[in-house]
C-alpha positions in Angstrom: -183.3 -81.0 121.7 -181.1 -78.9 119.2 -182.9 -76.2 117.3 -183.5 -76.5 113.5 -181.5 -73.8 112.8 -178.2 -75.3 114.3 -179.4 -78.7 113.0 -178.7 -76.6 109.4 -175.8 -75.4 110.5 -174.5 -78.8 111.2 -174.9 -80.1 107.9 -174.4 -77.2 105.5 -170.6 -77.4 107.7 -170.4 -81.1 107.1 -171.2 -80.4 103.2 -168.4 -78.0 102.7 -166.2 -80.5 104.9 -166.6 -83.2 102.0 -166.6 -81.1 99.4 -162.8 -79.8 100.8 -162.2 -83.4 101.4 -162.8 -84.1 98.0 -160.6 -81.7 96.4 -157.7 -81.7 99.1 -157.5 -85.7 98.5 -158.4 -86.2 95.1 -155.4 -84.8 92.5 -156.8 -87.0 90.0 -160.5 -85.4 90.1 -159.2 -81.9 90.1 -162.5 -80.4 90.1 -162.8 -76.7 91.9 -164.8 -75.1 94.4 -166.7 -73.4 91.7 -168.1 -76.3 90.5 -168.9 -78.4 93.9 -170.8 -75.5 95.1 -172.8 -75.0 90.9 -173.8 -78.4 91.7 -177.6 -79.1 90.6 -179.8 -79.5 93.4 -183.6 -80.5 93.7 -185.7 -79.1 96.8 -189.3 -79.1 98.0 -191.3 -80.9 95.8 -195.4 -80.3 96.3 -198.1 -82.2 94.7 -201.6 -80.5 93.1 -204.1 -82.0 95.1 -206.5 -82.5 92.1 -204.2 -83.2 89.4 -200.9 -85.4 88.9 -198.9 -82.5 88.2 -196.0 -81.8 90.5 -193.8 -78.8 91.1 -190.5 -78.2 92.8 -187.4 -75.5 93.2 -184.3 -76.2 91.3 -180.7 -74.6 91.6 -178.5 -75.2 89.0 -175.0 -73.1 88.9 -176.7 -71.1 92.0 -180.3 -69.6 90.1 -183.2 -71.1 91.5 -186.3 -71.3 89.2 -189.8 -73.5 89.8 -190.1 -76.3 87.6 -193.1 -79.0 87.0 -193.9 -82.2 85.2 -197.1 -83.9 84.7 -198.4 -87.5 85.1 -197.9 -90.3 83.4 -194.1 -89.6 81.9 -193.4 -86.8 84.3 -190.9 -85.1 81.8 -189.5 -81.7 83.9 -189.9 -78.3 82.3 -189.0 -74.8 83.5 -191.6 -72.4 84.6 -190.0 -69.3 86.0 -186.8 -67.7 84.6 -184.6 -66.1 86.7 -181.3 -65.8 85.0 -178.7 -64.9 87.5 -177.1 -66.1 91.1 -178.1 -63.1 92.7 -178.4 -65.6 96.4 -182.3 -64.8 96.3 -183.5 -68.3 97.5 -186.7 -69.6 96.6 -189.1 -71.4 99.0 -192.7 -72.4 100.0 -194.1 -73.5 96.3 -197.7 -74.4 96.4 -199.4 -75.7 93.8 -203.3 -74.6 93.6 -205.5 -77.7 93.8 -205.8 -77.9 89.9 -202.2 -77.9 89.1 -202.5 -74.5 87.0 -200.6 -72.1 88.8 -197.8 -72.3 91.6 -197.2 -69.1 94.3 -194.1 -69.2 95.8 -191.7 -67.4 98.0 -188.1 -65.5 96.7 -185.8 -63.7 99.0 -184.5 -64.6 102.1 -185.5 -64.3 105.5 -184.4 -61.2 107.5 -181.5 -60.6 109.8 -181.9 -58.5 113.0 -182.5 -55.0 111.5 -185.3 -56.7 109.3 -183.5 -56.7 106.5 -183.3 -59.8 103.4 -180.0 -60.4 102.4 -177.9 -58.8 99.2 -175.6 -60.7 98.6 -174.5 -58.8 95.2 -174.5 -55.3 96.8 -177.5 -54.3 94.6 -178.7 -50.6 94.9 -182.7 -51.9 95.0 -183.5 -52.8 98.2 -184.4 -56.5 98.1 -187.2 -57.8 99.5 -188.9 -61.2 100.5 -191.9 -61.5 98.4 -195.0 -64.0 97.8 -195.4 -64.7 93.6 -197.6 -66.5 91.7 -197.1 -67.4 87.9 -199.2 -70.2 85.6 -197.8 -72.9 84.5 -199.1 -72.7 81.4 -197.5 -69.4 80.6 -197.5 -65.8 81.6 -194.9 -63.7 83.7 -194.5 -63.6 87.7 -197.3 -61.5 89.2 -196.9 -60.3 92.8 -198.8 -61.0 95.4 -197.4 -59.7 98.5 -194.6 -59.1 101.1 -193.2 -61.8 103.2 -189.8 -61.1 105.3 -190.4 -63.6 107.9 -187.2 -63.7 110.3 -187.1 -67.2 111.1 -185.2 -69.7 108.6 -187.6 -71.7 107.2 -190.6 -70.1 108.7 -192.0 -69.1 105.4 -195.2 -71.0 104.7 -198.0 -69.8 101.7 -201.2 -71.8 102.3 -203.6 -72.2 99.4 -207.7 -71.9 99.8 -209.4 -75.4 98.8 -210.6 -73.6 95.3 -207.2 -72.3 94.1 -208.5 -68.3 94.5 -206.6 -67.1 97.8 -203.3 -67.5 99.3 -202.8 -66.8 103.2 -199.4 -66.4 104.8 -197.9 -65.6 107.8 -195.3 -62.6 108.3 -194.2 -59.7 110.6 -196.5 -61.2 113.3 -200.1 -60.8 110.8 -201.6 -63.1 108.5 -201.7 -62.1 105.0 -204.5 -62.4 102.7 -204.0 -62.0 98.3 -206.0 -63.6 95.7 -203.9 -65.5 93.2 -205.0 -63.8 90.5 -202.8 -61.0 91.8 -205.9 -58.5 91.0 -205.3 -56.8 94.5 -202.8 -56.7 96.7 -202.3 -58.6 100.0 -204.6 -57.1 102.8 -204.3 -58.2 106.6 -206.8 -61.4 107.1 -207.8 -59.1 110.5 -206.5 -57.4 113.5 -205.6 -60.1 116.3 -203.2 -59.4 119.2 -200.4 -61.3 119.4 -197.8 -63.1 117.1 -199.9 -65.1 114.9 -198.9 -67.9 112.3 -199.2 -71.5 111.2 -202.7 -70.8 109.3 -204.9 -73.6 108.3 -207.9 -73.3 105.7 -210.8 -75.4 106.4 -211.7 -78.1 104.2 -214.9 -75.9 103.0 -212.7 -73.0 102.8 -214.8 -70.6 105.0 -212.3 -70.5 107.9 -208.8 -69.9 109.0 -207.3 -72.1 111.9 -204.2 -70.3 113.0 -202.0 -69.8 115.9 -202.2 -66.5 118.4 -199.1 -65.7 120.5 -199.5 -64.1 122.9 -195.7 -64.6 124.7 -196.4 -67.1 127.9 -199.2 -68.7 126.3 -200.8 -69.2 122.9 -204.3 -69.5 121.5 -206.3 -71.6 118.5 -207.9 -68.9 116.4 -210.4 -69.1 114.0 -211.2 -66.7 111.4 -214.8 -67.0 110.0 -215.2 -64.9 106.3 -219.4 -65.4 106.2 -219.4 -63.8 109.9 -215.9 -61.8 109.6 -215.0 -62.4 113.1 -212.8 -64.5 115.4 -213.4 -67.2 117.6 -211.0 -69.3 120.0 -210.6 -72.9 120.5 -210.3 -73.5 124.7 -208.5 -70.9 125.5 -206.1 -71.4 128.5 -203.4 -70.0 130.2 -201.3 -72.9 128.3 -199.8 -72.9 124.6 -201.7 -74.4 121.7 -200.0 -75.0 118.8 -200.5 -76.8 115.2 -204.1 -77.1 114.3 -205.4 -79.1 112.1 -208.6 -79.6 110.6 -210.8 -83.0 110.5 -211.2 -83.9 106.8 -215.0 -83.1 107.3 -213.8 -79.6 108.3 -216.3 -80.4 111.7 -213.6 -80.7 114.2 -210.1 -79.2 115.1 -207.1 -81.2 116.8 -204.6 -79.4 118.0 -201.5 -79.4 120.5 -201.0 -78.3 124.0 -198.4 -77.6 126.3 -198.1 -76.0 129.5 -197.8 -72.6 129.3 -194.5 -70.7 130.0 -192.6 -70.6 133.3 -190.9 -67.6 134.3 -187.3 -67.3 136.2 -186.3 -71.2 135.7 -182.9 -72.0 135.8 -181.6 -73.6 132.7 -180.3 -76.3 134.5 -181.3 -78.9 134.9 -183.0 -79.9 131.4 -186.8 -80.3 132.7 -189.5 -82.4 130.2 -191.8 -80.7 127.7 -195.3 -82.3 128.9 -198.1 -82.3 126.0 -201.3 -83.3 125.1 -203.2 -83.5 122.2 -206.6 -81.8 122.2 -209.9 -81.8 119.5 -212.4 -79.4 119.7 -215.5 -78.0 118.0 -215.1 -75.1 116.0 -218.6 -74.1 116.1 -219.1 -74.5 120.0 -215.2 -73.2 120.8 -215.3 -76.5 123.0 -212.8 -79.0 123.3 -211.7 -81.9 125.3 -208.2 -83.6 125.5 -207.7 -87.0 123.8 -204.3 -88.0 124.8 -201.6 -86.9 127.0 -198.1 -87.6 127.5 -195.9 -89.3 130.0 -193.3 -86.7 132.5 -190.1 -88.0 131.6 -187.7 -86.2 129.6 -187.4 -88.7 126.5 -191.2 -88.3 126.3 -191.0 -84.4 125.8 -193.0 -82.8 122.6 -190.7 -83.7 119.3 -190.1 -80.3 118.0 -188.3 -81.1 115.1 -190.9 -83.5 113.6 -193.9 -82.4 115.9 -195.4 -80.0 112.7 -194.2 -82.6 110.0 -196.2 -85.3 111.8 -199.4 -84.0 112.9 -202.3 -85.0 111.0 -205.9 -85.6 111.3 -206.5 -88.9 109.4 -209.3 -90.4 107.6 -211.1 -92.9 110.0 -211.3 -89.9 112.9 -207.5 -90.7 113.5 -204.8 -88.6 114.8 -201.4 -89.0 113.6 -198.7 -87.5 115.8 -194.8 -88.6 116.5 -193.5 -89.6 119.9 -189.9 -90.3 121.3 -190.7 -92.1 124.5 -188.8 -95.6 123.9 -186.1 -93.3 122.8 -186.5 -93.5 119.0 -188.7 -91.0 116.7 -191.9 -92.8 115.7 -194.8 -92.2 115.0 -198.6 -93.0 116.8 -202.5 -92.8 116.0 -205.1 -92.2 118.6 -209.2 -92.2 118.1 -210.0 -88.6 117.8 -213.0 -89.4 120.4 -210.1 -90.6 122.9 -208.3 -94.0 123.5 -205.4 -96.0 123.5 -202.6 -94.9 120.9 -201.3 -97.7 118.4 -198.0 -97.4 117.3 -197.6 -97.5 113.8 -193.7 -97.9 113.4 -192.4 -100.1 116.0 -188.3 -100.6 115.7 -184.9 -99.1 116.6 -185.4 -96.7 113.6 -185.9 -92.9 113.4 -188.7 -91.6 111.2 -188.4 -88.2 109.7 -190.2 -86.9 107.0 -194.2 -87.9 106.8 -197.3 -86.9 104.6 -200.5 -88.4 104.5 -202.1 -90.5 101.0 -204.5 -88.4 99.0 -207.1 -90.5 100.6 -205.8 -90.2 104.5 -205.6 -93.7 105.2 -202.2 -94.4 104.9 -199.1 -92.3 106.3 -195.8 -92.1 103.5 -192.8 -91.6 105.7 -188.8 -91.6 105.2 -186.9 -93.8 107.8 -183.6 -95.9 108.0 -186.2 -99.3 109.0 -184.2 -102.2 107.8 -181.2 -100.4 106.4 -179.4 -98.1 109.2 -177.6 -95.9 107.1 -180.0 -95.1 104.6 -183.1 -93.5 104.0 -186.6 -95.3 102.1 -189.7 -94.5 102.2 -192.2 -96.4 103.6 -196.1 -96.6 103.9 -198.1 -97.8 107.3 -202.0 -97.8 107.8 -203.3 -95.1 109.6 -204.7 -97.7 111.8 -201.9 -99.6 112.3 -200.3 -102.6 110.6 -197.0 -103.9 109.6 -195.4 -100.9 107.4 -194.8 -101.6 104.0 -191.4 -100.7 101.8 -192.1 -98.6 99.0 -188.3 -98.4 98.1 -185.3 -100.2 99.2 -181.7 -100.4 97.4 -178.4 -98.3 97.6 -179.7 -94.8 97.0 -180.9 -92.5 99.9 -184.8 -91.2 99.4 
């Protein structure tokens, strides 16, 4: 499986490939470099959960800003104003769950020596930080420090009532009320690398991953009781939880835990099983498990993406084992798995309806060199096309 970083790499080379295409065979265009690369570009749109506004980042001539637009005409305006192409990228926007104020993340990730990038040679030390501004009005108000070191790691999760933000960085999670009236404070001390935090539906708990090198743990951080609690713990590596929509249960996904001194060759499978547990008890029991053969290895490039706990006591998970990505939903109690998108098509992004019944996904079904998106019942059915023509979605 080739990592997401290289996956990147791959198509940022193939972009610059056209663009030098482009201007190498085209005398009659005769545009420049300079203006391929000031291109306007979209990225990352999020939804509030309880209102139809939307949010996303936009670069236009290299400055990123957040910008939003509101149901029904959706008509885009600008919400934060940064005014120059310093290469301070913008990531993670989050809408609170009543559409009033986005946080977000600016500044990149961090090389070796822990340091975010300068592109301009500024004499301020730059710095990848967590921000929050209302959409309504009002200037940026900081929140926090990121500097994750992983491309694409960064990942701001909002508390059901709008009034915290949790993130993960420098291997701690990260606690900072939106308001910005204090700053960010470490959730608690935990061992370990720890990341991918989940709030619970009642917001009184924090689901999140502890590292601890050859094996990993579910955590769960209580704020009534200010302790922590683990889910099964084993000598294996649990990974994205995910709470029930009734906050009562926790699925979550488990692999073997590391080997040490294998060769690298031959390329062995990646076993997994999917697990739900009681976050009350710390008891859990696994629901599904996967075949041994290589193609049938954990997905790790759509694995996160595709993990959901649906309405109905469904679990929504992707699977490669007849050799195409697609995607599965298995009784939380246990059971046989249905497939949900049977073809010779590869799905790729997926999100759940507002309601959890249905799974919205982007695929090339039905046309192999584009991309639509498509909705399927969480139960199963025959999918349903929600676009289709000669664009790419």
């Amino acid at each position: 499986m080739v990592s997401l970083n290289a996956v990147q790499l791959i198509r940022r080379a193939r972009l610059v490939a056209i663009a030098w295409a482009l201007l190498a065979g085209s005398a009659a265009a005769r545009f420049t470099l300079e203006q391929v690369m000031s291109a306007p570009f979209p990225s990352e749109l999020v939804v509030a959960e309880h209102s139809g506004r939307i949010a996303w980042v936009f670069a236009a001539r290299g400055v990123r800003n957040v910008w939003v637009a509101d149901a029904p005409d959706f008509r885009a305006r600008q919400v934060t104003h940064y005014r120059s192409d310093d290469g301070q990228a913008i990531s993670s926007p989050r809408l609170t769950p009543d559409g009033r104020t986005v946080v977000y993340v600016r500044g990149s990730e961090t090389n070796r020596e822990g340091e975010v990038a300068n592109p301009t040679s500024s004499v301020t030390e730059p710095h990848q930080q967590v921000w929050a501004v209302d959409v309504d009005g009002g200037e940026p108000r900081l929140l926090g420090t990121m500097e994750v070191s992983g491309e694409g790691d960064e990942d701001v999760q909002i508390s059901p009532d709008g009034r915290f933000a949790v993130w993960a960085a420098r291997n701690k999670l990260w606690l900072a009320p939106v308001s910005g009236a204090a700053p960010a404070r470490e959730l608690a001390y935990v061992r370990g690398e720890n990341d991918s935090p989940r709030w619970s539906p009642d917001g009184r708990r924090i689901a999140f991953v502890s590292d601890r090198g050859d094996h990993s743990f579910i955590a769960i951080y209580d704020f009534g009781r200010d302790s922590i609690s683990y889910l099964a713990p084993s000598v294996d590596r649990d990974i994205h939880p995910r709470w029930s929509p009734d906050g009562r249960q926790i699925a979550f996904i488990r692999r073997r835990g590391t080997q040490a001194k294998m060769p690298i060759i031959p390329l062995r499978a990646d076993p997994w099983s999917i697990w739900v547990g009681d976050p009350e008890t710390g008891k859990a029991r696994e629901i599904w498990r996967s075949g041994e053969q290589l193609e049938q290895s954990l997905p790790n490039l759509t694995a996160s993406e595709s993990f959901h706990f649906a309405a109905g006591n469904r679990i929504v998970f992707a699977y490669e084992q007849d050799g195409w990505n697609h995607l599965y939903s298995v009784p939380a109690a246990g059971g046989q798995a249905v497939l949900l998108t049977p073809g010779n098509f590869e799905v790729e992004h997926v999100s759940l309806s507002a309601d959890k019944r249905s799974v919205l996904y982007s695929s090339n079904q039905d046309d192999i060199d584009r991309r639509h998106l498509w909705r399927v019942s969480v139960e199963g059915g025959i999918p349903q096309a929600l676009t289709r023509g000669e664009t790419i979605e």
